[in-house]
Residue frames as qw, qx, qy, qz and C-alpha x, y, z in Angstrom:
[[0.548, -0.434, -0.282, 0.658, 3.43, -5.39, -6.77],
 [0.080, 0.928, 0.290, 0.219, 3.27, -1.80, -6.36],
 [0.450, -0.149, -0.165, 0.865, 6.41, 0.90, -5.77],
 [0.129, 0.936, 0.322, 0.051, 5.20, 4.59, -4.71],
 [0.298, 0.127, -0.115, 0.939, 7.40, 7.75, -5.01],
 [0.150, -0.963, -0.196, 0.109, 5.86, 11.14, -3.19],
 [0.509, -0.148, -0.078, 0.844, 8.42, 14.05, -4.51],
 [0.026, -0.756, -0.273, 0.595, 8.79, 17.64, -4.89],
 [0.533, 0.717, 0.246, 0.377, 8.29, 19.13, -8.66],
 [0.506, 0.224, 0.074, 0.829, 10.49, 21.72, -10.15],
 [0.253, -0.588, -0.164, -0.750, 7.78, 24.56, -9.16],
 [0.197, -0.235, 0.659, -0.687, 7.64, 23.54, -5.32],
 [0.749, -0.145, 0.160, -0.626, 4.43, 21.48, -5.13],
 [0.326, -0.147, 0.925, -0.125, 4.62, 17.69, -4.09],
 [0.753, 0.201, -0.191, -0.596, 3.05, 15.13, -6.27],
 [0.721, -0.119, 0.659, -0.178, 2.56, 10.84, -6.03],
 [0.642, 0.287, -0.649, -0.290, 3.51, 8.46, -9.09],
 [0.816, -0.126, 0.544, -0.148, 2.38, 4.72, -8.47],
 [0.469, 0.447, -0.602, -0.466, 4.20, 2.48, -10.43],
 [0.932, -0.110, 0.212, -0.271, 3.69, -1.66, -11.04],
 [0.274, -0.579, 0.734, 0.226, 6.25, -3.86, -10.96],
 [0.748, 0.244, -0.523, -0.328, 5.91, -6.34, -14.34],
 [0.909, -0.154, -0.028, -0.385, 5.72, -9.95, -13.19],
 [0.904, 0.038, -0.201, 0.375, 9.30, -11.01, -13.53],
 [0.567, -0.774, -0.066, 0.275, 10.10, -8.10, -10.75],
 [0.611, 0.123, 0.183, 0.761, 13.02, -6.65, -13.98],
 [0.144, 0.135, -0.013, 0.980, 11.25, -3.40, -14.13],
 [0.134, 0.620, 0.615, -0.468, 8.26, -1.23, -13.16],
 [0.009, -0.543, -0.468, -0.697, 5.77, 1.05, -15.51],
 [0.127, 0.275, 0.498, -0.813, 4.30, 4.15, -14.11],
 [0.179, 0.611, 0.765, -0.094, 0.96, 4.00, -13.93],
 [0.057, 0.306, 0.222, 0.924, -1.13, 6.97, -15.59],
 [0.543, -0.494, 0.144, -0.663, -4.03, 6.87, -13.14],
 [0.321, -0.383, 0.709, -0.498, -4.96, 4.82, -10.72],
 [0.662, 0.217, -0.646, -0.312, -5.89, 1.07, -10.89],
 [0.844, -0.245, 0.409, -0.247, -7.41, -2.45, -9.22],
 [0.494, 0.387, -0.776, -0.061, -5.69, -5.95, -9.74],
 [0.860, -0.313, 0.381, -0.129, -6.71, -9.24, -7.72],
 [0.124, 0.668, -0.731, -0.065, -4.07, -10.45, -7.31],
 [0.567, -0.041, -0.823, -0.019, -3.52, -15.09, -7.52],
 [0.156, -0.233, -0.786, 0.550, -4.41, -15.03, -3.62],
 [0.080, -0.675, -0.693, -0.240, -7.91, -13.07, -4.57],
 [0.292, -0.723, -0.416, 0.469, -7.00, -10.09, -2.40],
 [0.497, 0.779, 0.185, 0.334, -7.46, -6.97, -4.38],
 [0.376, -0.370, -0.090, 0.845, -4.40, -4.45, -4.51],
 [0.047, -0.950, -0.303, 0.051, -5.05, -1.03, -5.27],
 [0.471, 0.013, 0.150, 0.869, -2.60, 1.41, -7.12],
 [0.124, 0.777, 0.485, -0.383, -3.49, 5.01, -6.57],
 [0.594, 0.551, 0.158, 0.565, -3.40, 7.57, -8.82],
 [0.453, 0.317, -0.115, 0.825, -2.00, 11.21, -8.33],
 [0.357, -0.465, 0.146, -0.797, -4.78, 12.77, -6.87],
 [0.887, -0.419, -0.185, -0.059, -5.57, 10.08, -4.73],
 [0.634, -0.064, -0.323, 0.699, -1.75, 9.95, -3.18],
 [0.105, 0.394, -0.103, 0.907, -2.75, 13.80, -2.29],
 [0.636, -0.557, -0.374, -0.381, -5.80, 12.57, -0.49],
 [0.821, -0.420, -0.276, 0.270, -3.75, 11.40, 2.45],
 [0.637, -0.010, 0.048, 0.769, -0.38, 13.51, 1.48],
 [0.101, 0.897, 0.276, 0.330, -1.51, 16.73, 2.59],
 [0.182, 0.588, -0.426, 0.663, 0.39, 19.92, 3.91],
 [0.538, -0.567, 0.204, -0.590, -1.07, 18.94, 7.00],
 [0.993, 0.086, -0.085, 0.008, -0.04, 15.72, 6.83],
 [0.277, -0.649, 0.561, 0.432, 3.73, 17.04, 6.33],
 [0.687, 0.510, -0.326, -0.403, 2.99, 15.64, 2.99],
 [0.398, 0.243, -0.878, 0.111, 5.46, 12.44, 3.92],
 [0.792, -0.417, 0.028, -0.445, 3.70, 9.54, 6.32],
 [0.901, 0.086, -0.184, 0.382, 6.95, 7.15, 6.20],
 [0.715, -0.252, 0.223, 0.614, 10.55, 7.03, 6.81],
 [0.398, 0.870, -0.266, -0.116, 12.34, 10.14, 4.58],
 [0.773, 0.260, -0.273, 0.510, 15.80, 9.09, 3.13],
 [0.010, -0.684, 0.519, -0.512, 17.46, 11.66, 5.62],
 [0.778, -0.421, 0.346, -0.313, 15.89, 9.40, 8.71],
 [0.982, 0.041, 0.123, -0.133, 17.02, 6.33, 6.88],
 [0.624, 0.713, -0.182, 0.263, 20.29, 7.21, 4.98],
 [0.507, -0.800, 0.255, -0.193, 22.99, 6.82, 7.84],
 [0.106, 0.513, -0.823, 0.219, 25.80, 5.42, 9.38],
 [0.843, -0.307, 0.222, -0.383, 24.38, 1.91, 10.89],
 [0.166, 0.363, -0.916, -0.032, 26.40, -1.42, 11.73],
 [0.956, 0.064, -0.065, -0.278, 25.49, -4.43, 9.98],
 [0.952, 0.259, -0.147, 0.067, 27.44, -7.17, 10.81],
 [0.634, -0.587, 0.091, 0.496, 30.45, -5.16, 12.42],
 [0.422, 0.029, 0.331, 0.843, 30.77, -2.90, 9.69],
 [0.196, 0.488, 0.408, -0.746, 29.49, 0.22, 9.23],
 [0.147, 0.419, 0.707, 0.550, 27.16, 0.56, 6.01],
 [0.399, 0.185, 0.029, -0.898, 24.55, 3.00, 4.45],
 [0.454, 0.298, 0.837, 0.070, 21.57, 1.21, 3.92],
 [0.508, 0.824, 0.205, -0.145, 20.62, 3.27, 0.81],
 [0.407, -0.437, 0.430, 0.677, 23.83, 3.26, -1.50]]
């Protein structure tokens, strides 16, 4: 499995870390570049590295292509109560 981050460095420029999640799903390692894995079902994944996440993540882009935590981070009722889904 694969978790990206896309943030914004101390100097103002936006940069991608891929990281893999270790097999018993207790922690991820960031990757130092970018990396293949077939995976038990034969279907290759694909962890980019840094300059690859910039390929796509450009200023033109708005550098995000997802959800941001502001969009997501809210007031929403689950269940009849109100919750943040990001606590």
């Amino acid at each position: 499995m694969r978790q990206d981050f896309l943030c914004v460095t101390p100097n103002g420029e936006w940069a991608g870390y891929s990281y893999e999640w270790l097999e018993d799903l207790s922690d991820a390692i960031l990757l130092p570049g970018g990396k293949s894995k077939i995976l038990a079902n034969g279907i290759n994944w694909d962890y980019p590295s840094q300059t690859q996440c910039m390929e796509c993540h450009t200023e033109v882009a708005g550098f995000t292509l997802g959800p941001e935590i502001a969009q997501i981070n809210r007031q929403t009722i689950i269940h009849l109560q109100i919750e943040h889904p990001i606590k």
